[in-house]
mmCIF file of the N, C-alpha and C atoms, coordinates in Angstrom:
data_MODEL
# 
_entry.id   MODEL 
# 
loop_
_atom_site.group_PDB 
_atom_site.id 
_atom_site.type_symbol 
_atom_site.label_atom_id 
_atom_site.label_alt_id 
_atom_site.label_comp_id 
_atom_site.label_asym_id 
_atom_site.label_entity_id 
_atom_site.label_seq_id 
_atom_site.pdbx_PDB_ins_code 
_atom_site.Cartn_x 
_atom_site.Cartn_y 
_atom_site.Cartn_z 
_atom_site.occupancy 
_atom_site.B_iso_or_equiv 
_atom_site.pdbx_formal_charge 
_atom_site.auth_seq_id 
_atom_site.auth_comp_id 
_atom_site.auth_asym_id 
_atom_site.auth_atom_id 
_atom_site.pdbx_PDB_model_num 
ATOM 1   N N  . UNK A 1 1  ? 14.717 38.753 16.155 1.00 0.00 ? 1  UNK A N  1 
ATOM 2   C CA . UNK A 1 1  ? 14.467 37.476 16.790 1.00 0.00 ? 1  UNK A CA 1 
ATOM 3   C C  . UNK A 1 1  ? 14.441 36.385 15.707 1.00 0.00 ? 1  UNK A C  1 
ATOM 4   N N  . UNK A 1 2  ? 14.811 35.306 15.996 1.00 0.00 ? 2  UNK A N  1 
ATOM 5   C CA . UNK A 1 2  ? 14.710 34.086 15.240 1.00 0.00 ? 2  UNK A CA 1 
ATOM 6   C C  . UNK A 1 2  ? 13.568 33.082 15.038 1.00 0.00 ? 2  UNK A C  1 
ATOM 7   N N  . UNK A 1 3  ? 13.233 33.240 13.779 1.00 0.00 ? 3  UNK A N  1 
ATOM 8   C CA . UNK A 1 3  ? 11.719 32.363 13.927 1.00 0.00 ? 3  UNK A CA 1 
ATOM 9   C C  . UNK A 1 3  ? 12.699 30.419 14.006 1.00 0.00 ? 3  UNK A C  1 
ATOM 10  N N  . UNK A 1 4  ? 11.312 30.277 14.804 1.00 0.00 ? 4  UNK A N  1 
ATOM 11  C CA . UNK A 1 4  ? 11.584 28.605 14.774 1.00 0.00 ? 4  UNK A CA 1 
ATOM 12  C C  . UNK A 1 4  ? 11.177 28.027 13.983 1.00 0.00 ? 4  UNK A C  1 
ATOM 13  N N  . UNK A 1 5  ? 11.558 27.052 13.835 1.00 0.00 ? 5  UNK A N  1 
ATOM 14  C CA . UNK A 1 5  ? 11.466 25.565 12.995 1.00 0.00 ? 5  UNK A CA 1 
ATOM 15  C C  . UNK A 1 5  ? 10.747 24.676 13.474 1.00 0.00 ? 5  UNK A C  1 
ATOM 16  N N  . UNK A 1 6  ? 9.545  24.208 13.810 1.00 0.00 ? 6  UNK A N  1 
ATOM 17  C CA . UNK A 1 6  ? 9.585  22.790 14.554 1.00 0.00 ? 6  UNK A CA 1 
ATOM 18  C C  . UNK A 1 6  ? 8.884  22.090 13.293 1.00 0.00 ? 6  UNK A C  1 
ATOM 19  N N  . UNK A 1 7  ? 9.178  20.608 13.374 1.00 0.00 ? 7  UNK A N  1 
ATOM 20  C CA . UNK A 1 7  ? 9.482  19.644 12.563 1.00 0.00 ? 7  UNK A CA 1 
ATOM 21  C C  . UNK A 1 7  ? 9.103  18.131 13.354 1.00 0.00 ? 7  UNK A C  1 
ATOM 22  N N  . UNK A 1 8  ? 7.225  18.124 13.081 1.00 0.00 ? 8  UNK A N  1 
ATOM 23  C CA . UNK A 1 8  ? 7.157  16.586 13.313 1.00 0.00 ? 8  UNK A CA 1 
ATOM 24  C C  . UNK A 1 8  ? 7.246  15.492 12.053 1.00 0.00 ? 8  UNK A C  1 
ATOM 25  N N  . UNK A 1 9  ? 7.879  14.377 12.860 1.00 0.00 ? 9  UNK A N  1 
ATOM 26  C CA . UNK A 1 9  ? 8.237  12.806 12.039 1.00 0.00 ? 9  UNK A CA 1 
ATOM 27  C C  . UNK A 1 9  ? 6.669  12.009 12.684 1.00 0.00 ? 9  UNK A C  1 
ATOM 28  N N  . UNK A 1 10 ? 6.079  11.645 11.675 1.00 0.00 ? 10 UNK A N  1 
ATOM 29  C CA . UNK A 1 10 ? 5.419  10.241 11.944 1.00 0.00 ? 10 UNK A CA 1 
ATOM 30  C C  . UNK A 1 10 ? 5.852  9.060  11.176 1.00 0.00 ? 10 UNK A C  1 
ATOM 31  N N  . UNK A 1 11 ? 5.790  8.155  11.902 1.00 0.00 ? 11 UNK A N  1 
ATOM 32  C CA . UNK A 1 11 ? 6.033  7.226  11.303 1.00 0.00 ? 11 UNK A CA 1 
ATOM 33  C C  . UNK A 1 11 ? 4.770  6.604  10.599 1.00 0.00 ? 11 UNK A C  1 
ATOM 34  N N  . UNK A 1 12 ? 4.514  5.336  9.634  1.00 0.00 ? 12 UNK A N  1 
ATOM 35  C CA . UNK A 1 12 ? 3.586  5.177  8.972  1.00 0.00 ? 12 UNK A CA 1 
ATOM 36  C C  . UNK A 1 12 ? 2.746  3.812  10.316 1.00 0.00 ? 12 UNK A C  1 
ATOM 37  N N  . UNK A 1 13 ? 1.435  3.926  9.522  1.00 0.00 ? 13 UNK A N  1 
ATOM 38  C CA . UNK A 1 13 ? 0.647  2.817  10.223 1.00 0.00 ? 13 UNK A CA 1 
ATOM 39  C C  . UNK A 1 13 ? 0.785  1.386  9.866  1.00 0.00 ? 13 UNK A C  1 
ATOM 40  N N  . UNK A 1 14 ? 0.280  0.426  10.407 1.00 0.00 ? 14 UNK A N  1 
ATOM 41  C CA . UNK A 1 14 ? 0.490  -0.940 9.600  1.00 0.00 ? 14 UNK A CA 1 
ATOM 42  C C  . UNK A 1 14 ? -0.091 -1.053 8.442  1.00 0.00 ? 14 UNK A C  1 
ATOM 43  N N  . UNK A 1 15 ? 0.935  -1.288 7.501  1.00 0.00 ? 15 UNK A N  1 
ATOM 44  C CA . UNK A 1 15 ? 0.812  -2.251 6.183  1.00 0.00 ? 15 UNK A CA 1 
ATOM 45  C C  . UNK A 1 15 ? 0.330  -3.613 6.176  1.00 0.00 ? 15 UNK A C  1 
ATOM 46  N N  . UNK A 1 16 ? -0.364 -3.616 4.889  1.00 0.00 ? 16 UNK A N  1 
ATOM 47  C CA . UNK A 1 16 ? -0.854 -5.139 4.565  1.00 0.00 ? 16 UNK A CA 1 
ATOM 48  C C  . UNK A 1 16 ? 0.537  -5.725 4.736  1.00 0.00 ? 16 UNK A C  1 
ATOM 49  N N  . UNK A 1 17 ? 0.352  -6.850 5.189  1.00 0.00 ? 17 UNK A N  1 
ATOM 50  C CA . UNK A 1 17 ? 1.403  -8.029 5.216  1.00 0.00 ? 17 UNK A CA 1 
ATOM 51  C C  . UNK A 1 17 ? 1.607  -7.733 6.670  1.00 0.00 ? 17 UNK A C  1 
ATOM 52  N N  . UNK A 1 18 ? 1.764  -7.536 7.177  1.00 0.00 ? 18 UNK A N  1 
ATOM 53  C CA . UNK A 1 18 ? 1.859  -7.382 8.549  1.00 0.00 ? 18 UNK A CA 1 
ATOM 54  C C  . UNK A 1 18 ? 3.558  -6.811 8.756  1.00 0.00 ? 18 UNK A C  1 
ATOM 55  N N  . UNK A 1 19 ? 3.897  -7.651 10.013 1.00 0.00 ? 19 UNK A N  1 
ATOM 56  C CA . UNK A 1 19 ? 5.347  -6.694 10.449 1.00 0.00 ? 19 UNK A CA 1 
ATOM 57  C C  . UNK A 1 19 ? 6.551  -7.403 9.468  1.00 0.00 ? 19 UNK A C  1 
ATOM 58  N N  . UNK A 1 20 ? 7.322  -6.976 8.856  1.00 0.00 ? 20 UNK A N  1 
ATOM 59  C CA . UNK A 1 20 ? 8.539  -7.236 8.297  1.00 0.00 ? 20 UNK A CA 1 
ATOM 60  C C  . UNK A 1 20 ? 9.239  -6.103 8.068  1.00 0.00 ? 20 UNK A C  1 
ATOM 61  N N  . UNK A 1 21 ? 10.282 -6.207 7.434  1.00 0.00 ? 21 UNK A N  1 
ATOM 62  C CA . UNK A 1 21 ? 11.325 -5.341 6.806  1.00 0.00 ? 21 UNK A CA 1 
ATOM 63  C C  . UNK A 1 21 ? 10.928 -5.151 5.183  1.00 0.00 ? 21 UNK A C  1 
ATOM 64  N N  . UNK A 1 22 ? 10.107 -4.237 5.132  1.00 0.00 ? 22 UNK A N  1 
ATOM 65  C CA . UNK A 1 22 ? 9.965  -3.965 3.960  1.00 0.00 ? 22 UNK A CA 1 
ATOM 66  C C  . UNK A 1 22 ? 10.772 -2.929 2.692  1.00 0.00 ? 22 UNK A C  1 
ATOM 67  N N  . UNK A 1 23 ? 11.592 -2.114 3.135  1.00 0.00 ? 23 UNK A N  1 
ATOM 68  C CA . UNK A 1 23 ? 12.268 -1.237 2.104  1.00 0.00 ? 23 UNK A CA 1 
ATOM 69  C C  . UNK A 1 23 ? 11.624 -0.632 1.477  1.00 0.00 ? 23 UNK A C  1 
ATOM 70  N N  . UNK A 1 24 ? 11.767 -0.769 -0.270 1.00 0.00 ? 24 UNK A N  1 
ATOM 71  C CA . UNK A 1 24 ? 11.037 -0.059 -1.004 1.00 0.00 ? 24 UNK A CA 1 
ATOM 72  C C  . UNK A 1 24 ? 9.914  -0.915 -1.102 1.00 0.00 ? 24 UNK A C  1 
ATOM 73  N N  . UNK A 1 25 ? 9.319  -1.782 -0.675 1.00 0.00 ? 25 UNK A N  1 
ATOM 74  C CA . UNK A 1 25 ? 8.320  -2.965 -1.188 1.00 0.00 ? 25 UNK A CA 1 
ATOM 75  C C  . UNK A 1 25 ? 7.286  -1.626 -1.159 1.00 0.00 ? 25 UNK A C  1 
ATOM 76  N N  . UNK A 1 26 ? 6.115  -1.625 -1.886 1.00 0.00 ? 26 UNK A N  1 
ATOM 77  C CA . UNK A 1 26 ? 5.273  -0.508 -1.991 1.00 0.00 ? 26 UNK A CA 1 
ATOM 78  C C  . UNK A 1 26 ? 3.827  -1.051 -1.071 1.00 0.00 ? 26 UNK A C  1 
ATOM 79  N N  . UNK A 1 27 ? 4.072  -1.694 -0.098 1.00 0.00 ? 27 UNK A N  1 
ATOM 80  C CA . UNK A 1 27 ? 2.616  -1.819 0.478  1.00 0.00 ? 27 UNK A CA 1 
ATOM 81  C C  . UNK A 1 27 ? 2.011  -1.167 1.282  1.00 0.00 ? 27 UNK A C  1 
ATOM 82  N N  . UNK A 1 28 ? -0.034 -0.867 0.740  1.00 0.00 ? 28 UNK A N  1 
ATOM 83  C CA . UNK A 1 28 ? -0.624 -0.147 1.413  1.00 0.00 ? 28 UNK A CA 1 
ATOM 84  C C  . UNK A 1 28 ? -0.866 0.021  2.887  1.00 0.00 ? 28 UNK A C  1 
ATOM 85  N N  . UNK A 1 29 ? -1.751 0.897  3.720  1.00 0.00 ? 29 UNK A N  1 
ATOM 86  C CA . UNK A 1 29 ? -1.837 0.530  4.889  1.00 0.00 ? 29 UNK A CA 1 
ATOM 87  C C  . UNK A 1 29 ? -2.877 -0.434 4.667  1.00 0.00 ? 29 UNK A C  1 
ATOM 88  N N  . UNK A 1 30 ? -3.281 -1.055 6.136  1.00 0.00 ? 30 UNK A N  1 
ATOM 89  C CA . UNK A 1 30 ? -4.388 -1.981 6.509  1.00 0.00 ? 30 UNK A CA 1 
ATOM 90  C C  . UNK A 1 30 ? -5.366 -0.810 6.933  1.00 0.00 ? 30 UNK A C  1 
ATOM 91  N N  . UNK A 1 31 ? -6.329 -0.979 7.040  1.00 0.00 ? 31 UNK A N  1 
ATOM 92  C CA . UNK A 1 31 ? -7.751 -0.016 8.046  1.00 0.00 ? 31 UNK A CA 1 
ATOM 93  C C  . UNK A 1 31 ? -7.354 0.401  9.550  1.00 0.00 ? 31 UNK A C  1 
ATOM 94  N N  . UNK A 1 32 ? -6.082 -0.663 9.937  1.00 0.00 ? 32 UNK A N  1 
ATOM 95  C CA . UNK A 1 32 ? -6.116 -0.262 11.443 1.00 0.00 ? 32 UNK A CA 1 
ATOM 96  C C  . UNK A 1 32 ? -5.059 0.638  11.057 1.00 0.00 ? 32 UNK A C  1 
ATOM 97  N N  . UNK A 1 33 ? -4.009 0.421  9.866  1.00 0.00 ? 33 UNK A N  1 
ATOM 98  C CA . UNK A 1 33 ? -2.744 1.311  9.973  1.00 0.00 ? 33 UNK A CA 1 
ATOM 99  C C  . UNK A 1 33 ? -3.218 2.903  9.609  1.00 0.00 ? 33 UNK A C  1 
ATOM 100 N N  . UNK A 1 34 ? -4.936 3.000  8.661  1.00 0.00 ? 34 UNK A N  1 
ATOM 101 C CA . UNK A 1 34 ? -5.229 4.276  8.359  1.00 0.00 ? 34 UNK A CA 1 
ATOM 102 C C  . UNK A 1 34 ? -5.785 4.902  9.886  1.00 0.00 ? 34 UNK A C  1 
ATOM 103 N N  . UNK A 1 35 ? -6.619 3.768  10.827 1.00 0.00 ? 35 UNK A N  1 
ATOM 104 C CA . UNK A 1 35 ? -7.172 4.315  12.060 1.00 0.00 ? 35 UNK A CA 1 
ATOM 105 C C  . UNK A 1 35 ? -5.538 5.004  12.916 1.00 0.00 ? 35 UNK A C  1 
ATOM 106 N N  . UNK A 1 36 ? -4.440 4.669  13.080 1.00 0.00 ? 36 UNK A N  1 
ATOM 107 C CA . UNK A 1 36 ? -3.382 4.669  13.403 1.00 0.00 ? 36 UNK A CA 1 
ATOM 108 C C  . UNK A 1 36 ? -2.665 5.979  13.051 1.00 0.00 ? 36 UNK A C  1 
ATOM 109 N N  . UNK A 1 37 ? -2.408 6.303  11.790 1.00 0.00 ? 37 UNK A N  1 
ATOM 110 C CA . UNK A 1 37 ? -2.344 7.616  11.546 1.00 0.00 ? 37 UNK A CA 1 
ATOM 111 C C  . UNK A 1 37 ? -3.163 8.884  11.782 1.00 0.00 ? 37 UNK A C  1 
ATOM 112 N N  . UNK A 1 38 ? -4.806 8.021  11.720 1.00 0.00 ? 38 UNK A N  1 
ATOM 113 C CA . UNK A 1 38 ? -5.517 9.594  12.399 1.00 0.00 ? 38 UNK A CA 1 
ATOM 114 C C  . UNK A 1 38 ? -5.538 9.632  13.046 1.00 0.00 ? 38 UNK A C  1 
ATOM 115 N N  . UNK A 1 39 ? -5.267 8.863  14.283 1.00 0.00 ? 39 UNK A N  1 
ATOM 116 C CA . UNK A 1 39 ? -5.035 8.590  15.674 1.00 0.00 ? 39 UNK A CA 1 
ATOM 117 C C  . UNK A 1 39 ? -4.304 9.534  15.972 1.00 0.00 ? 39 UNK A C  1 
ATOM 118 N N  . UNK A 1 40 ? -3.006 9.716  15.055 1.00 0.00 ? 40 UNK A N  1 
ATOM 119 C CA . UNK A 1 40 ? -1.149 10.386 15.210 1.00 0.00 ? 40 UNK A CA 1 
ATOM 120 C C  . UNK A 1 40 ? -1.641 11.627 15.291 1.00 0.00 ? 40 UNK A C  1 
ATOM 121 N N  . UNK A 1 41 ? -2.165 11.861 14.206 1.00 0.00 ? 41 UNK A N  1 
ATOM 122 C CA . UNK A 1 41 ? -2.376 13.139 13.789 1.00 0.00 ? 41 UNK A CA 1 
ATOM 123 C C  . UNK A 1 41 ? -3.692 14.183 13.822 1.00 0.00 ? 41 UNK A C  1 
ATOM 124 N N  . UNK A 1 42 ? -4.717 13.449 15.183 1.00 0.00 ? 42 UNK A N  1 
ATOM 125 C CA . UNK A 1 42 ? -5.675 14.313 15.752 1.00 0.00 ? 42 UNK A CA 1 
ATOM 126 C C  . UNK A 1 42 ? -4.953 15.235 17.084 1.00 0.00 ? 42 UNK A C  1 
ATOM 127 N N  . UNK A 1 43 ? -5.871 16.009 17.229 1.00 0.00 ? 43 UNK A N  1 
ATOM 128 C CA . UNK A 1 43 ? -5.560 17.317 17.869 1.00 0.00 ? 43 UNK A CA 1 
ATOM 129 C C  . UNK A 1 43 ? -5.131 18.120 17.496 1.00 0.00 ? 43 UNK A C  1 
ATOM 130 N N  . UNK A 1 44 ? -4.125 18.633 17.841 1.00 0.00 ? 44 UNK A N  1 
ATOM 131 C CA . UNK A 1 44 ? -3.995 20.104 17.252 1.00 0.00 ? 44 UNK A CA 1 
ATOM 132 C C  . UNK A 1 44 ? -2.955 19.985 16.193 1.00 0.00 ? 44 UNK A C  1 
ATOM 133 N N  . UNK A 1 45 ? -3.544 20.750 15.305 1.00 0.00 ? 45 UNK A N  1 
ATOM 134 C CA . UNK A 1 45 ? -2.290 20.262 13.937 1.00 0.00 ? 45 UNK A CA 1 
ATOM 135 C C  . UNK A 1 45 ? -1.933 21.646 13.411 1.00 0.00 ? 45 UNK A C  1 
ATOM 136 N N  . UNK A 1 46 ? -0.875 22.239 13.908 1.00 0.00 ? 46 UNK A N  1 
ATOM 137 C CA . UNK A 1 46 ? -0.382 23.297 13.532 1.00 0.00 ? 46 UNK A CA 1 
ATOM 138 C C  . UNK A 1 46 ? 0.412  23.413 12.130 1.00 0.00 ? 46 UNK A C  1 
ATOM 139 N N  . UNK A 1 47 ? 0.680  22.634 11.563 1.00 0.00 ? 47 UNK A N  1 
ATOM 140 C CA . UNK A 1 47 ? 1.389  22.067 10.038 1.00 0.00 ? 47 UNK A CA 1 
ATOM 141 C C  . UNK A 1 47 ? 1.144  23.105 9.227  1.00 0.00 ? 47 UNK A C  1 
ATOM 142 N N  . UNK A 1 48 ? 2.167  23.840 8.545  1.00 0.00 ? 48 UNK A N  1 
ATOM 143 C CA . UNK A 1 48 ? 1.897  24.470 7.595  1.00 0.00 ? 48 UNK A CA 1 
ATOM 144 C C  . UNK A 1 48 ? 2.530  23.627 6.075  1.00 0.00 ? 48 UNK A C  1 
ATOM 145 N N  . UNK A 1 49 ? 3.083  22.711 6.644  1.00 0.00 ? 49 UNK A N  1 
ATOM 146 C CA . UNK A 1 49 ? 3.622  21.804 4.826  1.00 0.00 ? 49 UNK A CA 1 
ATOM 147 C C  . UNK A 1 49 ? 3.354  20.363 5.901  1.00 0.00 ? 49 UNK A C  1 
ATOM 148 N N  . UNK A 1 50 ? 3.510  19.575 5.031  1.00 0.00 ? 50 UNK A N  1 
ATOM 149 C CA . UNK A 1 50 ? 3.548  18.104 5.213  1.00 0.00 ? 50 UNK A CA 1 
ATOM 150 C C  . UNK A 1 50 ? 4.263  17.899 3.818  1.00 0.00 ? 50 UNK A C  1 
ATOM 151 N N  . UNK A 1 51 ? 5.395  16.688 4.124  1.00 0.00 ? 51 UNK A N  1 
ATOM 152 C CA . UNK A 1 51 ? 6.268  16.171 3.187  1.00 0.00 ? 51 UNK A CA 1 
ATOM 153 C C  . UNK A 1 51 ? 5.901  14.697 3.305  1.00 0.00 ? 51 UNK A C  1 
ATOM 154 N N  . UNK A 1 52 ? 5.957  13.696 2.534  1.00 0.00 ? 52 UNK A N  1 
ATOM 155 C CA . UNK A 1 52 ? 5.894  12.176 2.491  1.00 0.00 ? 52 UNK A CA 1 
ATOM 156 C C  . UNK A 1 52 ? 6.842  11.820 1.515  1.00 0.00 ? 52 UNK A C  1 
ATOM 157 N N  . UNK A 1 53 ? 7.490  10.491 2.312  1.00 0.00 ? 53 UNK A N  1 
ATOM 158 C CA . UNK A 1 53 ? 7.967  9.356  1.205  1.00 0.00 ? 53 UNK A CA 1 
ATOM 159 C C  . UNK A 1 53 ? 6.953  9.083  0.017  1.00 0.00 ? 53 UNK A C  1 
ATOM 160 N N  . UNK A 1 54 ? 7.460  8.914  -1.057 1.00 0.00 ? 54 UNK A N  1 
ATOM 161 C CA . UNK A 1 54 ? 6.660  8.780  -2.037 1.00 0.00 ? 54 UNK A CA 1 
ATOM 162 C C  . UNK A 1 54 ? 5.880  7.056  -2.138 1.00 0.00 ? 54 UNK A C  1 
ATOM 163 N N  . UNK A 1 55 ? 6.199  6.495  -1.179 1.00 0.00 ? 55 UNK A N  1 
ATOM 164 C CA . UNK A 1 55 ? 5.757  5.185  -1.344 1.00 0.00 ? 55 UNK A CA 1 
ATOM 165 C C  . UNK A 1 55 ? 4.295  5.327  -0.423 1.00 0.00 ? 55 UNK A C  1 
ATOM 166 N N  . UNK A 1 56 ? 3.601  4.425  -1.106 1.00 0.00 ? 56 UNK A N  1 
ATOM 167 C CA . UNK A 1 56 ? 1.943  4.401  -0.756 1.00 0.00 ? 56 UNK A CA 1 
ATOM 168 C C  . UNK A 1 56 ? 1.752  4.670  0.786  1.00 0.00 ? 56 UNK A C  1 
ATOM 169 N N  . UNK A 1 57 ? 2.061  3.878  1.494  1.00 0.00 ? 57 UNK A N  1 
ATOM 170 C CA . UNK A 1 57 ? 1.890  3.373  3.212  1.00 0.00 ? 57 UNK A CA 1 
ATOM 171 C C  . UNK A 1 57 ? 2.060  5.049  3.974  1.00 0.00 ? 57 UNK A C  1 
ATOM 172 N N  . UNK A 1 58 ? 2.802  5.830  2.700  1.00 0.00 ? 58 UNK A N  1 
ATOM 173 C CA . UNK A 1 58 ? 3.118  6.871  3.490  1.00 0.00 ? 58 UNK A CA 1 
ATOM 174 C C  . UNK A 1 58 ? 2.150  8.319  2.645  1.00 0.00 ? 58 UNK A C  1 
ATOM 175 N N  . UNK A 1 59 ? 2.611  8.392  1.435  1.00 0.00 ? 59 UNK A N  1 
ATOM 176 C CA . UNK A 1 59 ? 1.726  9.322  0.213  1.00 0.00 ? 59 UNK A CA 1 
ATOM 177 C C  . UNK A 1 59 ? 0.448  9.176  0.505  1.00 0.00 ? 59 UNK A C  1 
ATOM 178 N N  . UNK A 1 60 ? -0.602 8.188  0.557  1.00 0.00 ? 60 UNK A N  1 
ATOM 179 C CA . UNK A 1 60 ? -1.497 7.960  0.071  1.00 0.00 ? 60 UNK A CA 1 
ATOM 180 C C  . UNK A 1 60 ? -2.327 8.870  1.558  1.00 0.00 ? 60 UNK A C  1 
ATOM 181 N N  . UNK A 1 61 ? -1.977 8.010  2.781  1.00 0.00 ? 61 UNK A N  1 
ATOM 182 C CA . UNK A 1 61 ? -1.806 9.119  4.170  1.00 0.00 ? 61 UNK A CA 1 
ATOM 183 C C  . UNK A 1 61 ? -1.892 10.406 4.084  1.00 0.00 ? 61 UNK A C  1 
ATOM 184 N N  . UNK A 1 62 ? -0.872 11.117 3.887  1.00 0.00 ? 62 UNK A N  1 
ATOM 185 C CA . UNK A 1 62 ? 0.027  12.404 3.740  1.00 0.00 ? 62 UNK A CA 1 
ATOM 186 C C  . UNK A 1 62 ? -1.044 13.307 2.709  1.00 0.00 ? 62 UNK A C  1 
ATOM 187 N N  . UNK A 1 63 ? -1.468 13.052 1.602  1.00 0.00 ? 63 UNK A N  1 
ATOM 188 C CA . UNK A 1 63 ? -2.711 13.302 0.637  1.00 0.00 ? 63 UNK A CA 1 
ATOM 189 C C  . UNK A 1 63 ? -3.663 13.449 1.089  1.00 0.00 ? 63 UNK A C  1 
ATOM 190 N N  . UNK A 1 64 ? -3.962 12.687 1.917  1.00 0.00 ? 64 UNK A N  1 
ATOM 191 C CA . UNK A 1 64 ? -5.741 12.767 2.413  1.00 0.00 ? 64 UNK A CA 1 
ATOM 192 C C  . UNK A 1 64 ? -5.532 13.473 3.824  1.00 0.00 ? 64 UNK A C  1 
ATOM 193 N N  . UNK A 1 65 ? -4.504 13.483 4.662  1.00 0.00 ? 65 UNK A N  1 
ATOM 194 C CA . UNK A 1 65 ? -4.085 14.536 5.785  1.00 0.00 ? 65 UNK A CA 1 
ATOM 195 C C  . UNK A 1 65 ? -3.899 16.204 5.285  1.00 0.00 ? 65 UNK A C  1 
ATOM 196 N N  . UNK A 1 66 ? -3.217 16.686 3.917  1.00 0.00 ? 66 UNK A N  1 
ATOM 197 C CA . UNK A 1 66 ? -3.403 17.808 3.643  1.00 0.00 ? 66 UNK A CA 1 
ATOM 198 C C  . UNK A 1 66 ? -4.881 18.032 3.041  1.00 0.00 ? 66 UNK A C  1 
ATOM 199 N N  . UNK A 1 67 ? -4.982 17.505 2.303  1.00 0.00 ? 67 UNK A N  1 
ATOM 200 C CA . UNK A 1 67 ? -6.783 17.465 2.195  1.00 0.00 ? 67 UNK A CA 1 
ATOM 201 C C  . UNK A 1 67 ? -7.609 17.900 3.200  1.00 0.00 ? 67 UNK A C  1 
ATOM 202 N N  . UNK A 1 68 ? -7.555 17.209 4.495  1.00 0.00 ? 68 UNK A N  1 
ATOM 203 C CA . UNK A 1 68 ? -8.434 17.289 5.805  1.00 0.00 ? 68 UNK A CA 1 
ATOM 204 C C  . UNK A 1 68 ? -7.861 19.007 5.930  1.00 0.00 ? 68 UNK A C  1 
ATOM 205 N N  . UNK A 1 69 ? -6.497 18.937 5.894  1.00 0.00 ? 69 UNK A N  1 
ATOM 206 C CA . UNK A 1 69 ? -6.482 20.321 6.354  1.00 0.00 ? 69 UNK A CA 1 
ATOM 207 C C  . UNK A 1 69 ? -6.603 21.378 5.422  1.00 0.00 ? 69 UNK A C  1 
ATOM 208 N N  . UNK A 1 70 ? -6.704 21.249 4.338  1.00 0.00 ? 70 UNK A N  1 
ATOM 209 C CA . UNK A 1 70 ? -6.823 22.757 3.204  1.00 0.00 ? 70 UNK A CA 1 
ATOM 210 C C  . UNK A 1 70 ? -5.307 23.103 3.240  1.00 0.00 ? 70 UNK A C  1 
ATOM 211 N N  . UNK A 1 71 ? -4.346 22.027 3.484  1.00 0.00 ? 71 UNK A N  1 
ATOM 212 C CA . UNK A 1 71 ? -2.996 22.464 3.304  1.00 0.00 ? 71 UNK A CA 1 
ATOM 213 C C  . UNK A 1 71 ? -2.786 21.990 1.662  1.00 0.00 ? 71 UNK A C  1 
ATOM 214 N N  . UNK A 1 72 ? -1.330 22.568 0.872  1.00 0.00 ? 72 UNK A N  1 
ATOM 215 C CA . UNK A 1 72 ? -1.290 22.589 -0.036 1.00 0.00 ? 72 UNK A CA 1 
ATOM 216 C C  . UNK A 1 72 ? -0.412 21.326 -0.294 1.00 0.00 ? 72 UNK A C  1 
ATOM 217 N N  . UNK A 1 73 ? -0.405 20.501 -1.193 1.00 0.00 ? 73 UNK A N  1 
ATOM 218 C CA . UNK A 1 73 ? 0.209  19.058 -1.243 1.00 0.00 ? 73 UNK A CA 1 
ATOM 219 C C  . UNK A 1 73 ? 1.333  19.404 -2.677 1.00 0.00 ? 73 UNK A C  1 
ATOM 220 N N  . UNK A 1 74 ? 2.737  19.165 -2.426 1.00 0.00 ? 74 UNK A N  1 
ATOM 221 C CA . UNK A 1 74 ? 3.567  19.652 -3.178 1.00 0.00 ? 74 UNK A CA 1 
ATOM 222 C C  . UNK A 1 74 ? 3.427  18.898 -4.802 1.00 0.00 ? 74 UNK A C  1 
# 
């Protein structure tokens, strides 16, 4: 039998500066964009890896989410 793959995307919470097109600009979240991600990512969290963009809005997240879980951060 074939083991599966499943593969969630979050997207990040709001950044300081509010809404624009930011690219690589490196800005953090705001408090509501960190409430926003734990928001995403309560209930059941079956995750055995978590991957992040290396830019803050997303790393800094992604770090303190494997943390919560005793998952291993690459």
């Amino acid at each position: 039998m074939k083991q599966k793959t499943l593969i969630d995307l979050l997207r990040h919470g709001q950044p300081l500066g509010g809404r624009m097109y930011r690219g690589k600009q490196d800005d953090p979240l705001t408090e509501e964009g960190w409430d926003q991600m734990w928001h995403a990512a309560s209930g059941e969290t079956p995750w055995q890896q978590v991957i992040s963009s290396p830019l803050r809005r997303c790393r800094e997240f992604a770090e303190a989410l494997t943390e919560k879980l005793e998952s291993p951060w690459p």
